[in-house]
C-alpha positions in Angstrom: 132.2 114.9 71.9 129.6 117.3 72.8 129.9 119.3 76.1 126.5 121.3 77.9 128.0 123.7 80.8 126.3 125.4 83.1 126.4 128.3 85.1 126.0 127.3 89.2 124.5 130.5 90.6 120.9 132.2 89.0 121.0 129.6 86.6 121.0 126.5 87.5 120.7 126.9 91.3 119.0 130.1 92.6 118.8 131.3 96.4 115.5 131.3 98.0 116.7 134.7 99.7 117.5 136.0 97.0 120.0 138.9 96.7 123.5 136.9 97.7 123.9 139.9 100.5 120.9 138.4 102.2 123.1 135.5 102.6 124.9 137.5 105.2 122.1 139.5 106.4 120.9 135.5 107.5 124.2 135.0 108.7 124.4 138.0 111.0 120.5 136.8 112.2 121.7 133.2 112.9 124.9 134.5 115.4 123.4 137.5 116.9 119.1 136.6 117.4 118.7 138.7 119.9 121.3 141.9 119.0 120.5 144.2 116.4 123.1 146.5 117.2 126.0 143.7 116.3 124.0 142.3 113.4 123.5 145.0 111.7 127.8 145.7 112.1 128.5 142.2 111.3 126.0 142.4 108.0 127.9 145.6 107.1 131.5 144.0 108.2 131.0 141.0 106.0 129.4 143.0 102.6 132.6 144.9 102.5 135.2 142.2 103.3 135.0 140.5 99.6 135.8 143.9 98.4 138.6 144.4 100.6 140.4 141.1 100.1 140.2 141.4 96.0 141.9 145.3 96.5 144.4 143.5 98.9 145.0 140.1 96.9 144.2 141.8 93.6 142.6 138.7 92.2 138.9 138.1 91.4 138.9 133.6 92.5 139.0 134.3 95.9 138.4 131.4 98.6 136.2 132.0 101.5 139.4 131.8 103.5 140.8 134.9 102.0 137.6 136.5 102.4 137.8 136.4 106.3 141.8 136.5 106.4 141.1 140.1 108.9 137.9 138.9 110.7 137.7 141.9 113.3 137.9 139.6 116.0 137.6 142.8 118.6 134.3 143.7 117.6 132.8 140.1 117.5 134.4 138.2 119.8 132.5 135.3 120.7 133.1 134.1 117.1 136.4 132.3 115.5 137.0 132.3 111.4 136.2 128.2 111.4 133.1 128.7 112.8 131.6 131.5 110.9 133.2 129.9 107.5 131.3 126.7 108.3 128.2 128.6 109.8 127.8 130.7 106.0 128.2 127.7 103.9 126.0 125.9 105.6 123.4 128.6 105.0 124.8 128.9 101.7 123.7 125.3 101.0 121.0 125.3 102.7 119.2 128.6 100.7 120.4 127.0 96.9 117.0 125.2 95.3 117.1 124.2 91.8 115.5 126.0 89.2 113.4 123.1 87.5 113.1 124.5 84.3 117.5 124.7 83.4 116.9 121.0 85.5 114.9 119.7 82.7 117.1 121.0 80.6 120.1 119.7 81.7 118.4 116.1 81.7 117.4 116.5 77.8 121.1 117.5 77.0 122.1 114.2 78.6 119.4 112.3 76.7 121.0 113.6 73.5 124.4 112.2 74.8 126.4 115.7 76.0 128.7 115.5 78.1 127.3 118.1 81.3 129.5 119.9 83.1 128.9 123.0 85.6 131.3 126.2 86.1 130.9 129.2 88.2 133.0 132.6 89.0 132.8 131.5 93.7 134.0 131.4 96.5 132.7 128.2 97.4 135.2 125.1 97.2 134.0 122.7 94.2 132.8 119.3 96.5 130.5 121.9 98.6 128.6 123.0 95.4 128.7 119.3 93.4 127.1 118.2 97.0 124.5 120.6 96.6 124.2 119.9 92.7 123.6 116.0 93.1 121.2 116.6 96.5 119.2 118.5 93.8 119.2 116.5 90.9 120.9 118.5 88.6 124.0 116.8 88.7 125.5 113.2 88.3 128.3 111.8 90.4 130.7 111.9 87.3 129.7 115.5 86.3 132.9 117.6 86.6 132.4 121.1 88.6 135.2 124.3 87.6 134.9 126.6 90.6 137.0 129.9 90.0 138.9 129.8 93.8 140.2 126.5 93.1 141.1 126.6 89.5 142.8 129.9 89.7 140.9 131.7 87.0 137.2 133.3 86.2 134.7 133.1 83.2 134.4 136.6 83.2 138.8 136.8 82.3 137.4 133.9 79.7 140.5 132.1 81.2 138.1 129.2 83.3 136.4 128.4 79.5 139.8 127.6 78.4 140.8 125.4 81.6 137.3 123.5 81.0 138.3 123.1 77.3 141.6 121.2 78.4 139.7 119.1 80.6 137.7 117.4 77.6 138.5 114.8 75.0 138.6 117.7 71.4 134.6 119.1 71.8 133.3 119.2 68.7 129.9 120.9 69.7 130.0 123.1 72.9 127.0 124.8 74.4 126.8 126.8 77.5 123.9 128.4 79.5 124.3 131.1 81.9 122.6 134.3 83.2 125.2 136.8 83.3 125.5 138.6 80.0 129.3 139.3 80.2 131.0 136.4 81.7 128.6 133.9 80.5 127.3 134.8 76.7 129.9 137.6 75.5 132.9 136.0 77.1 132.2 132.4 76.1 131.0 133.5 72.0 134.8 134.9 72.2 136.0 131.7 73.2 134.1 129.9 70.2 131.3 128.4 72.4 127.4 128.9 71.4 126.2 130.5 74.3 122.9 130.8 75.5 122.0 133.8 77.8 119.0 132.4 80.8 117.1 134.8 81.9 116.0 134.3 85.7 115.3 137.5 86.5 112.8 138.9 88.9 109.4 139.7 87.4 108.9 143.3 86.6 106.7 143.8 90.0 109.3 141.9 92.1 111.9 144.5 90.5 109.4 147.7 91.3 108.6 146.7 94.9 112.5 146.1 95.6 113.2 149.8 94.3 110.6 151.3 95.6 111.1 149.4 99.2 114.7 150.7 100.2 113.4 153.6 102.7 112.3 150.7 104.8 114.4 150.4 107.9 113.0 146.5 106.9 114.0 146.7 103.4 116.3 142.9 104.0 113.3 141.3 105.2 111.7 142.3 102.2 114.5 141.5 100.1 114.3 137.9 101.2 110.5 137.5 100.6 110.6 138.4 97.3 113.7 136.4 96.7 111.5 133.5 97.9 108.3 134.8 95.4 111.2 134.0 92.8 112.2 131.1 94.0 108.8 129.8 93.9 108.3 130.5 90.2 111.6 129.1 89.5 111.5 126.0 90.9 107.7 124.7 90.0 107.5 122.5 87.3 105.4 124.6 85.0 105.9 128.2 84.2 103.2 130.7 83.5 101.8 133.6 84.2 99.2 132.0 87.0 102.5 130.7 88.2 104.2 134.3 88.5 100.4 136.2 89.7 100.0 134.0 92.4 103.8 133.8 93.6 103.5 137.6 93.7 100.2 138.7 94.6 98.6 136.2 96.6 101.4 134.8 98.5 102.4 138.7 99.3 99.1 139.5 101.2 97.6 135.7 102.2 100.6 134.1 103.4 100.8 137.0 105.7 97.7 136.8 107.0 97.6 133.0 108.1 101.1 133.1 109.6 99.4 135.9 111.8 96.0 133.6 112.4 98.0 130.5 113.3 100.0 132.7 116.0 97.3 134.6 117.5 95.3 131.1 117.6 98.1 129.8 119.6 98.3 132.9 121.9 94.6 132.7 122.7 94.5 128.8 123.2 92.8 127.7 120.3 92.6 124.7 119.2 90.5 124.5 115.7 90.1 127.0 112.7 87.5 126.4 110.7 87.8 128.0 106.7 84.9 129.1 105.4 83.7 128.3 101.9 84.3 129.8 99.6 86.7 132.6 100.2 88.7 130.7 102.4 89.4 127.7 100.4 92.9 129.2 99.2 93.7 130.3 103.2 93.0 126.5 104.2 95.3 125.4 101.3 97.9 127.5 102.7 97.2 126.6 106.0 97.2 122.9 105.9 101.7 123.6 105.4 101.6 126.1 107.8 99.7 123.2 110.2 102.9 121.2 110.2 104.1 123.8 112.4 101.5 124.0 114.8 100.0 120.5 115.3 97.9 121.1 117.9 95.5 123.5 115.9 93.4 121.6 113.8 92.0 122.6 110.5 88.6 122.1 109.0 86.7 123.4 105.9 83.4 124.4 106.6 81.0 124.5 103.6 78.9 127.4 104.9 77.2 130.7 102.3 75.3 133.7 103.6 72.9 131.9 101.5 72.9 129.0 103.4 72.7 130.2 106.9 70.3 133.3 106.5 66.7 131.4 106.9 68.0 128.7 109.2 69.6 131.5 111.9 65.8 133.0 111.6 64.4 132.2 114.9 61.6 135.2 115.5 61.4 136.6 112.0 61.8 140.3 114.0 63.5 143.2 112.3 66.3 142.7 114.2 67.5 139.1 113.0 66.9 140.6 109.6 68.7 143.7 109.8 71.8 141.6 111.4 71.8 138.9 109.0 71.8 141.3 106.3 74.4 143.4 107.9 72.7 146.5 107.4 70.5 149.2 109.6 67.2 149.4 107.4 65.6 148.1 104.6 65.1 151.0 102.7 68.1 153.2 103.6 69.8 150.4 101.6 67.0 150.5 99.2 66.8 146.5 99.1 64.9 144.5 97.1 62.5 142.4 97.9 63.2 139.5 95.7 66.4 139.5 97.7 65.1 138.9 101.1 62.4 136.3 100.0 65.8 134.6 98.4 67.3 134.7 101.6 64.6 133.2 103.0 64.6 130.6 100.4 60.9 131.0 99.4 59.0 131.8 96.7 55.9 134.3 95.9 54.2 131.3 94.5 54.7 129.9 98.2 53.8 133.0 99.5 50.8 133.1 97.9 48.1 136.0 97.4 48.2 137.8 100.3 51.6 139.1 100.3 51.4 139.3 96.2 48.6 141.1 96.8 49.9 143.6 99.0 53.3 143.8 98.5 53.5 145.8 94.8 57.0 147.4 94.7 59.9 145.5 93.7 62.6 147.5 96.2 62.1 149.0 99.4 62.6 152.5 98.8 60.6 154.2 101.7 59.8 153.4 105.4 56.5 152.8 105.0 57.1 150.6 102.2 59.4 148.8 105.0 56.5 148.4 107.6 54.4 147.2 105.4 56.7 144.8 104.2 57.1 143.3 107.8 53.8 143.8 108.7 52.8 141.5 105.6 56.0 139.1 106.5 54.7 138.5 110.3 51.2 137.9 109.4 49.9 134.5 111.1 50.1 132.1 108.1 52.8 133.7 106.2 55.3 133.8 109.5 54.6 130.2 110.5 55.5 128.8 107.0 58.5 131.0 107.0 59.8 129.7 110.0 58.5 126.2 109.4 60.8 125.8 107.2 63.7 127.8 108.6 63.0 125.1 111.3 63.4 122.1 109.1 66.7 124.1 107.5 68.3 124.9 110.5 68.0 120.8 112.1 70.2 119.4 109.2 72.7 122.8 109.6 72.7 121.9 112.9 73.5 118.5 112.7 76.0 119.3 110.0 77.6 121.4 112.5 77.7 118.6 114.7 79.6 117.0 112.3 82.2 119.5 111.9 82.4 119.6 115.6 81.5 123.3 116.3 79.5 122.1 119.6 82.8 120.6 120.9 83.6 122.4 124.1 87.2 123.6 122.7 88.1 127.3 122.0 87.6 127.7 118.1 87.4 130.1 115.6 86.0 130.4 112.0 88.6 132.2 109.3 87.4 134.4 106.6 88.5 137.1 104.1 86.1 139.8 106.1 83.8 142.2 106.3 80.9 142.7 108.1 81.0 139.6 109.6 77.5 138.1 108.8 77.9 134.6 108.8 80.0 134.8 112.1 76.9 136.4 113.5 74.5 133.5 112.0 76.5 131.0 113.2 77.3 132.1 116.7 73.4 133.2 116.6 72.5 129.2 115.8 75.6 127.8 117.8 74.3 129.6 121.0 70.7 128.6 120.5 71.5 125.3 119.9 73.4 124.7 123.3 77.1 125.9 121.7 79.2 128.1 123.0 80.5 131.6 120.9 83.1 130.9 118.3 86.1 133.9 117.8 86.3 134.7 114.1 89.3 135.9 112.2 89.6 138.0 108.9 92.1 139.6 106.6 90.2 143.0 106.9 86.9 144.5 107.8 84.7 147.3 106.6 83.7 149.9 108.7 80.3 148.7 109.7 81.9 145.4 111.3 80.0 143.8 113.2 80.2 144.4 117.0 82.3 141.3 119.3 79.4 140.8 121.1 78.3 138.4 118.2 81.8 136.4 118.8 84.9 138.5 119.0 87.0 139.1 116.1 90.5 139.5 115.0 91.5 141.6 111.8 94.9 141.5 110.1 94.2 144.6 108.2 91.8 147.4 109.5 88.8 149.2 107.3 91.2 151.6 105.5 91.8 148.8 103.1 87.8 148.4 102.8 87.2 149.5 99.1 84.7 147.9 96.5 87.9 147.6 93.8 90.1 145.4 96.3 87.2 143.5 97.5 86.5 142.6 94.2 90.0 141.7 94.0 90.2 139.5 96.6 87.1 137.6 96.4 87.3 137.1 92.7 91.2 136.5 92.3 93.4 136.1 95.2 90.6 133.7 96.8 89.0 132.0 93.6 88.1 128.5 94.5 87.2 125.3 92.6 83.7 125.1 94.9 80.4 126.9 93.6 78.7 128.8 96.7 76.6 126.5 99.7 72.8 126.7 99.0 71.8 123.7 101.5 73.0 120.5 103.2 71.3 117.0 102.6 71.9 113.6 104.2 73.9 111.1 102.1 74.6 107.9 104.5 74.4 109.2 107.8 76.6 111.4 106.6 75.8 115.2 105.6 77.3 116.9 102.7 76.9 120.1 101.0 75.1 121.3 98.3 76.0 123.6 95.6 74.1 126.7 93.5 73.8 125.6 90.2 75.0 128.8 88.7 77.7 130.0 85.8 80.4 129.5 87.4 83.6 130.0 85.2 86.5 130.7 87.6 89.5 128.7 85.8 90.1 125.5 87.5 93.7 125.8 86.0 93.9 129.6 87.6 92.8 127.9 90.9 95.4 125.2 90.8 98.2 127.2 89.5 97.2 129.3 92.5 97.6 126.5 95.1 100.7 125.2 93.8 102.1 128.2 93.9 101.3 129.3 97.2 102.4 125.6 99.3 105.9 125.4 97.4 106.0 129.2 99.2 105.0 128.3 102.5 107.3 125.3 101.8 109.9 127.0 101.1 109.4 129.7 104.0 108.9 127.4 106.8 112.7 127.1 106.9 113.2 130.7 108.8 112.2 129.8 111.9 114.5 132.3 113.2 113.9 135.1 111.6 110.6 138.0 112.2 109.1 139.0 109.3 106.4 140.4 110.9 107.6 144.3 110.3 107.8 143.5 106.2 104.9 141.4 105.6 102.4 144.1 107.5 103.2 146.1 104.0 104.3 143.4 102.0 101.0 142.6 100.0 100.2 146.4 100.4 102.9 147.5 98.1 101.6 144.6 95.6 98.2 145.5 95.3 99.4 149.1 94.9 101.5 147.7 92.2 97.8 146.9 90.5 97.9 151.1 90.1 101.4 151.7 89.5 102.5 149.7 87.4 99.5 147.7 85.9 101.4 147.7 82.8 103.8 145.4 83.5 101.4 142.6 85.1 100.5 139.5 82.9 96.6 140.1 82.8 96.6 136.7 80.8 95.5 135.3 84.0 92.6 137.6 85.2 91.3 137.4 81.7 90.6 133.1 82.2 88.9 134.0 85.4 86.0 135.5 83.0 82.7 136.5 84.4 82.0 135.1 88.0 77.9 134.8 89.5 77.3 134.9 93.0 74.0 134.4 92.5 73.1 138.4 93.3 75.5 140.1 90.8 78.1 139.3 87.9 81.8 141.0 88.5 84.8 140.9 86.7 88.3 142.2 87.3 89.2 142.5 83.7 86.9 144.6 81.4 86.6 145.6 77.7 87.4 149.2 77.3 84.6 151.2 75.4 84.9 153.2 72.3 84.9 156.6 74.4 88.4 155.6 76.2 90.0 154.1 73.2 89.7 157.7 71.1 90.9 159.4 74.9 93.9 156.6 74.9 94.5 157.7 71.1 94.2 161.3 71.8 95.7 161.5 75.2 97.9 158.5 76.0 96.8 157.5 78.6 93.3 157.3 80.7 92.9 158.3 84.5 91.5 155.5 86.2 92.2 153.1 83.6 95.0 150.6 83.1 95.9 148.7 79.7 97.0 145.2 80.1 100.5 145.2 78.0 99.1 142.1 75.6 96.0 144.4 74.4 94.7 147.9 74.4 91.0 146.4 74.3 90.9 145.5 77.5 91.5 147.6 81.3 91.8 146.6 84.8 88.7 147.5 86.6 85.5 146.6 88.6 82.5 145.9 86.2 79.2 145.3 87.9 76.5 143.5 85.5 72.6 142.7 86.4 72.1 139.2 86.5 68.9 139.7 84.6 70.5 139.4 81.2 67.5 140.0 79.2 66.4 141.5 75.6 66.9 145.0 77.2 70.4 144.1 77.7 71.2 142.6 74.6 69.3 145.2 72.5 71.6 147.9 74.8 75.0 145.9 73.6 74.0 145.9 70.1 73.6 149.6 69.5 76.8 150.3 72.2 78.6 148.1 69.7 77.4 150.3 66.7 77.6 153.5 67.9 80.8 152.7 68.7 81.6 151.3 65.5 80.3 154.6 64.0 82.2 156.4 66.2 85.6 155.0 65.7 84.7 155.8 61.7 83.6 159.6 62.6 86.8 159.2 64.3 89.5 158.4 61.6 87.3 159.7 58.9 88.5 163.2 60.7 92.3 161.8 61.5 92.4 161.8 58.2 92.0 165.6 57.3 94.1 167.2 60.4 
């Protein structure tokens, strides 16, 4: 016969907390809520009591019964040995998930006719973890279990291998899988069995925020979110690096973010959170598990741009609507351009016609009297009245789509964004309250420093400004929040029913990236939804902190397989890109030096660093003519370069 065994625990079953201490720590949360004092003495109490009863029975196949034999009844009274025995395998049970991959696995060794079996060095009796084994798939009813308490022996003596062995018909082939390099590939090669050594590690920036998290008076709470990042990974379906990005990154500093929205909505009474497009698509995919817990917010994705809302929120033309839909103080403090601000308007020179061509010369507003005359030309008779014309005809099918989405309903809402000014809360509180609606609240992940004040509807930040910077906004918008949606550029009516309508752009953020992202990111809430009574809120304020500081520390170790799919993304005003090719100048300081301030190499390939590239969209001859001798000077260069290696 042929015989498949499989380790239990980090192979074939891993715990969504984790580290098995956290096991306890969850224990000691679930019979003291509201004590810290005796939690934190019961979490201590039961860490040391496996120790203990192995010095005292000097045996390593203990039973949970030995384990508690000197419960200190005097310092935790209100609790008996039955209960709490009962209390921690029930936790037990319920933290185990499958990890899908060894699942498959274990189905494909059946489909080639082994015999499956499971063994495991615990304390756990061997019905509690078959139960747990066939509620997750992994195991049949007539699959035999060899627990180390009840068969008086351990895989790590080698002495359980050989009490499997005569539990067989003569095994002519016998494979076994198992994480632990001693008791489950050295121990079982002795023992003539091809072994096979499953690695269901943390990832390398799972391992570097535990380490580095251990000052933290929080450091458990930590411990069991990133035991549920693993999870996650593990027990998807498909593995890859999208997989283990967005388990880590995302779910770190999103997850965070609309746990806090969904309670603060509650506190405040409302009632409806409306995600805008397109940086809130992957908060509204988060949010629609979160929901579950909260079913009287609703949820609604709102198909709104800056784009879209700048010339139908234009009611006077003045400076002032301007300035504020812009988000800025002046024209040409900011030095903008004008083809900007007709874009916002959503008209043409052509429309314009000669007046303004005739008048208006420069091609950014670098000077204030360049800026009056720009308004002065703008709120001439003819030019103003087709201007707002067709803001007009804009604004009735926004309204009506707004309508739709029922933002005139009189219940307390609030729209949910990324950040970070907060132009298109102003835009649409300016249009909801001209239209005979009420001010909406808005909620972000952070704001810049210029946010905009609450008198254009009062907002809530999870983060404050000191996170505002150009390199993590980049981030965010073009990774952590990529969406399968190109940006809003107008509404139309399609059987009484209005949709949106999309820029016709490049637009190459990877669908798979996106999906990988969201499938990610439910099984976590999923899985997270469970610990109802426990307060997280301490660790996840840093939580995707010390990730995106990770990006800095330890950039190395990230798989940038997945930032290199999302390629080169357009919004229409710039091209960005969080993964660049390095240029000839920081390869010879790499050579020379080893390493590069400011830069970091993605392990797979020197050629390329983490970084914020900002390209003109005007992609012209200039451009390419400018790449083509970059490309040979550099070419040159790197010739120059071992031409004179070769003589020192």
């Amino acid at each position: 016969m042929k015989l498949a065994s499989f380790d239990i625990f980090d192979t074939t079953l891993v715990r969504k907390c984790g580290s098995p201490d956290n096991i306890f720590y969850l224990l000691s949360k679930r019979i003291y809520p509201r004590n810290q004092a005796l939690q934190n003495s019961f979490f201590q109490w039961r860490k040391e009591a496996e120790q203990k009863a192995m010095i005292r029975l000097k045996n390593n196949y203990l039973r949970l019964e030995d384990i508690y034999t000197e419960f200190d009844t005097v310092s935790f009274p209100e609790w008996d040995v039955e209960q709490l025995i009962a209390m921690e395998t029930e936790i037990e049970l319920t933290e185990l998930i499958a990890v899908s991959e060894i699942k498959q696995l274990i189905s494909q060794k059946r489909n080639e006719g082994y015999t499956i079996c499971f063994i495991s060095d615990m304390y756990l009796p061997e019905q509690v973890l078959k139960s747990k084994l066939l509620e997750e798939g992994c195991a049949d009813i007539g699959d035999k279990v060899f627990v180390s308490c009840e068969c008086r022996a351990t895989k790590s003596e080698g002495a359980l291998y050989e009490i499997v062995r005569k539990n067989f018909d003569p095994i002519a082939l016998w494979e076994h899988y198992g994480d632990n390099v001693y008791s489950d590939y050295k121990k079982a090669l002795k023992r003539g069995i091809k072994a096979t050594l499953i690695h269901n590690d943390y990832t390398p920036v799972e391992q570097f925020i535990l380490s580095s998290s251990t000052f933290f008076p929080f450091y458990s709470d930590l411990s069991v979110l990133i035991g549920l990042q693993r999870a996650t990974r593990l027990s998807l379906q498909k593995k890859s690096d999208n997989i283990d990005n967005a388990s880590d990154f995302i779910a770190s500093l999103y997850y965070p973010y609309v746990d806090f929205l969904f309670k603060k909505a509650r506190n405040l009474g409302i009632t409806k959170l409306h995600f805008l497009s397109r940086d809130g698509y992957v908060l509204y995919k988060i949010a629609e598990v979160v929901q579950l817990r909260y079913p009287e917010i609703k949820l609604n994705y709102l198909f709104v741009s800056r784009y879209s809302l700048f010339l139908p929120s234009i009611y006077s033309l003045s400076r002032e609507e301007m300035y504020e839909n812009k988000g800025i103080s002046s024209f040409y403090r900011h030095k903008v351009k004008v083809k900007d601000i007709l874009d916002g308007l959503h008209i043409t020179l052509e429309e314009l016609g000669d007046t303004f061509t005739n008048r208006i010369t420069f091609k950014q507003i670098l000077t204030s009297e360049q800026e009056n005359l720009f308004f002065e030309v703008l709120q001439s008779a003819e030019i103003r009245k087709k201007i707002l014309k067709k803001a007009e005809k804009e604004r009735k099918i926004l309204v009506d789509y707004f309508a739709q989405e029922g933002l005139f309903d009189m219940e307390k809402q609030a729209l949910v964004d990324v950040g970070w000014i907060g132009t298109s809360r102003l835009m649409i509180n300016r249009i909801l309250t001209n239209e005979g609606g009420q001010l909406v609240e808005g909620f972000y992940w952070g704001c810049a420093p210029e946010s905009l004040a609450p008198r254009y509807g009062v907002f809530h930040s999870f983060y404050a400004s000191s996170l505002y910077h150009s390199d993590i906004v980049t981030l965010l918008e073009q990774y952590y929040s990529a969406s399968l949606f190109a940006s809003t550029k107008g509404y139309y009516y399609d059987k009484e029913k209005i949709r949106p309508e999309f820029k016709d752009v490049k637009f190459t953020q990877s669908q798979e990236v996106v999906e990988d992202n969201i499938n990610a990111l439910q099984q976590f809430t999923q899985l997270i939804s469970s610990y109802d009574y426990m307060d997280f809120s301490q660790a996840m304020s840093v939580w995707g902190g010390l990730y995106l500081k990770a990006f800095g520390e330890i950039s190395c170790k990230i798989p940038f397989s997945t930032f290199d799919k999302l390629g080169i993304y357009e919004d229409g005003s710039s091209h960005c890109r969080v993964l660049a090719k390095i240029n000839v100048f920081q390869l010879l300081s790499y050579l020379y030096k080893g390493k590069i301030r400011g830069v970091y190499f993605p392990r797979q390939s020197i050629y390329y660093t983490y970084g914020v590239k900002i390209f003109k969209p005007e992609y012209c001859w200039r451009e390419r003519r400018r790449a083509f001798v970059k490309k040979y000077i550099s070419l040159l260069s790197l010739k120059i370069y071992y031409y004179l290696r070769s003589y020192i």
